[in-house]
C-alpha positions in Angstrom: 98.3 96.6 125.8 94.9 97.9 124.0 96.6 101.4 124.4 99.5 99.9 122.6 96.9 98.8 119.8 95.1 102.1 119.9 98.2 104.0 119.7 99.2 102.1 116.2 96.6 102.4 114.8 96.1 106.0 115.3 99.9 106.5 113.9 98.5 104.6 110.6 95.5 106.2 110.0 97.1 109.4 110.8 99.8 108.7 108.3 97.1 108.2 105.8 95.3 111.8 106.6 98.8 113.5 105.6 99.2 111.6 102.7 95.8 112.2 101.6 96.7 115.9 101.7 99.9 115.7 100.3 98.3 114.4 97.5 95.4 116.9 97.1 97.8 120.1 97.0 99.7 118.2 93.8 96.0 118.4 92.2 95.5 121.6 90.0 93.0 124.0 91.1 92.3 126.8 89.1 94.4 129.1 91.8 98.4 128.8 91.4 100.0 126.9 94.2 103.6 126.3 94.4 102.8 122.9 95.6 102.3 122.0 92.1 106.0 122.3 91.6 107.2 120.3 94.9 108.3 117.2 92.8 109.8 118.8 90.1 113.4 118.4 90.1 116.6 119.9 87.7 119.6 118.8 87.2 121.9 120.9 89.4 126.0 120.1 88.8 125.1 116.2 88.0 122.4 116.1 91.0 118.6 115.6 90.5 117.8 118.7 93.2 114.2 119.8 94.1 113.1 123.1 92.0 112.3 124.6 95.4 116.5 124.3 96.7 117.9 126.2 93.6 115.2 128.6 93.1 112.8 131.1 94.8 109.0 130.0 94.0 106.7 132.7 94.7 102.6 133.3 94.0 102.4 137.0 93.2 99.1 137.1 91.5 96.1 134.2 91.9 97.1 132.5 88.3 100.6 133.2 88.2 103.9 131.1 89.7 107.3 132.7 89.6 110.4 130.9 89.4 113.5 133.0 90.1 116.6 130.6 89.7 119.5 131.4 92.6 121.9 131.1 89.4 120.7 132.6 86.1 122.4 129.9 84.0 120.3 127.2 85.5 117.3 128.9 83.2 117.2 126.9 80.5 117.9 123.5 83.1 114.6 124.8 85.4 112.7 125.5 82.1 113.1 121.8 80.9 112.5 120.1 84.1 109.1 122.1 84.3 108.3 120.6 80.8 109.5 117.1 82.0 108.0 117.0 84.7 104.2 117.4 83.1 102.6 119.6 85.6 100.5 121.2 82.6 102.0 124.5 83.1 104.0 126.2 80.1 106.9 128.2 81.2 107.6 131.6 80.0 111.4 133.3 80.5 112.4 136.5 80.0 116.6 135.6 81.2 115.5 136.5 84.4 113.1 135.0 85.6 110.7 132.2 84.6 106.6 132.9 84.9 104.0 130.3 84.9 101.0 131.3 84.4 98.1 129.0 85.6 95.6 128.7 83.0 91.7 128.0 84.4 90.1 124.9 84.2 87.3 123.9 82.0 83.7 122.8 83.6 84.8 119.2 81.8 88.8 119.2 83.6 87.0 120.1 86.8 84.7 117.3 86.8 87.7 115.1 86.1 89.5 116.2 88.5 86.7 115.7 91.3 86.9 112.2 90.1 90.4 112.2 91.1 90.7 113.4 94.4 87.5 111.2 95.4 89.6 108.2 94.1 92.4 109.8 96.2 89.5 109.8 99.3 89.2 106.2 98.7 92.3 105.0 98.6 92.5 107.0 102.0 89.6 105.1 103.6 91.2 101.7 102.5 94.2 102.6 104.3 92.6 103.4 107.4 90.2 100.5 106.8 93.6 98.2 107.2 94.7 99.8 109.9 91.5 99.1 111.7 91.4 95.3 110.1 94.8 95.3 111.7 94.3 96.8 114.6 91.2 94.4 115.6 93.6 91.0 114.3 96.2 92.0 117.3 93.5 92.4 119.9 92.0 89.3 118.8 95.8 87.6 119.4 96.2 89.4 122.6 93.1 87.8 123.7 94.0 84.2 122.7 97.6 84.4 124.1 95.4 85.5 127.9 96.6 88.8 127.9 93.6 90.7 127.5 90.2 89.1 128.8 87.2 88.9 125.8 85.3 91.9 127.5 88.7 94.4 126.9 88.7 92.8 123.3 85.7 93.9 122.7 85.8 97.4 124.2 89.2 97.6 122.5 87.7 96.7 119.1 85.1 99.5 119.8 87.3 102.0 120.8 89.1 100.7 116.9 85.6 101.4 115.5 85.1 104.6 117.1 88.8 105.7 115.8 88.3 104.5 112.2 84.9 106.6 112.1 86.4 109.7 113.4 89.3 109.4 110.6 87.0 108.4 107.7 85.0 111.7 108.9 87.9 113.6 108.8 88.8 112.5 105.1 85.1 113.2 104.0 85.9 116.7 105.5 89.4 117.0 103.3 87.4 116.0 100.1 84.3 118.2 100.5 86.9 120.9 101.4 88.8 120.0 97.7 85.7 119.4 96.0 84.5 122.7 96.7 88.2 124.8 95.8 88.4 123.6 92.3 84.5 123.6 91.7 85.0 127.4 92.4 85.1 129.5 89.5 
């Protein structure tokens, strides 16, 4: 039964480590990333289809992204879903091929965006937080229905606490990782 417990909670504060990082690779670093353009998406024969299934994204220099569309008359469709989609990068197109070039980020912009990914941390913590708060309330009803005795309740709710620390360590770790990337010149 704790196992049971332990096992959830994991899964949910797990789930909130990868979402954590999903979320940092969206944030603009003064290094080009294709990630940036993972939720852009163009209008492919009446479809909304991710950039990345009807073109080829690739990183051939640090401040540059190239977008080479599978069909060239999806250009102009690729160009304006890059300018929808508000990523800060201008694209450039020669007919062939579209070139983004990554511009670098003011002392200011960087400072802002440390803000962001510590609110990002946060919002991290407070899910694992939950998942501990909820972790602790089924122990607690496991041990009022007789199905644990108070002694497992209370190793189970350490066991919760040792668990919660170990995740809110590990998002400290994917922050000060962050922090230091885009306060890198």
């Amino acid at each position: 039964m704790i196992d049971e417990v332990l096992s959830d909670a994991r899964s949910a504060m797990e789930k909130a480590i990868k979402a954590l990082k999903k979320e940092m690779t969206k944030v603009r670093t003064g290094r080009a990333s294709t990630a940036l353009l993972d939720d852009v998406k163009v209008e492919y024969y009446g479809v909304l289809t991710p950039l990345s299934q009807v073109a080829t994204l690739s990183v051939p220099e640090a401040r540059l992204i190239t977008v080479q569309p599978w069909e060239k008359n999806l250009l102009p469709a690729i160009e304006k879903a890059i300018f929808k989609a508000d990523v800060g990068l201008t694209p450039s197109s020669d007919g062939q091929i579209i070139r983004l070039p990554v511009p670098a980020l003011t002392e200011e912009r960087r400072l802002e965006m440390v803000k962001l990914i510590k609110r990002m941390a946060e919002d991290a913590r407070i899910s694992v937080r939950s998942a501990r708060r909820e972790a602790n309330e089924n122990l607690k009803m496991l041990e009022k229905e007789k199905e644990i005795t108070e002694d497992e309740q209370k190793r189970g709710e350490k066991d919760v606490q040792a668990l919660t620390d170990e995740y809110i360590d590990s998002i400290d770790t994917v922050l000060q990782a962050k922090e230091r990337e885009l306060m890198e010149v």
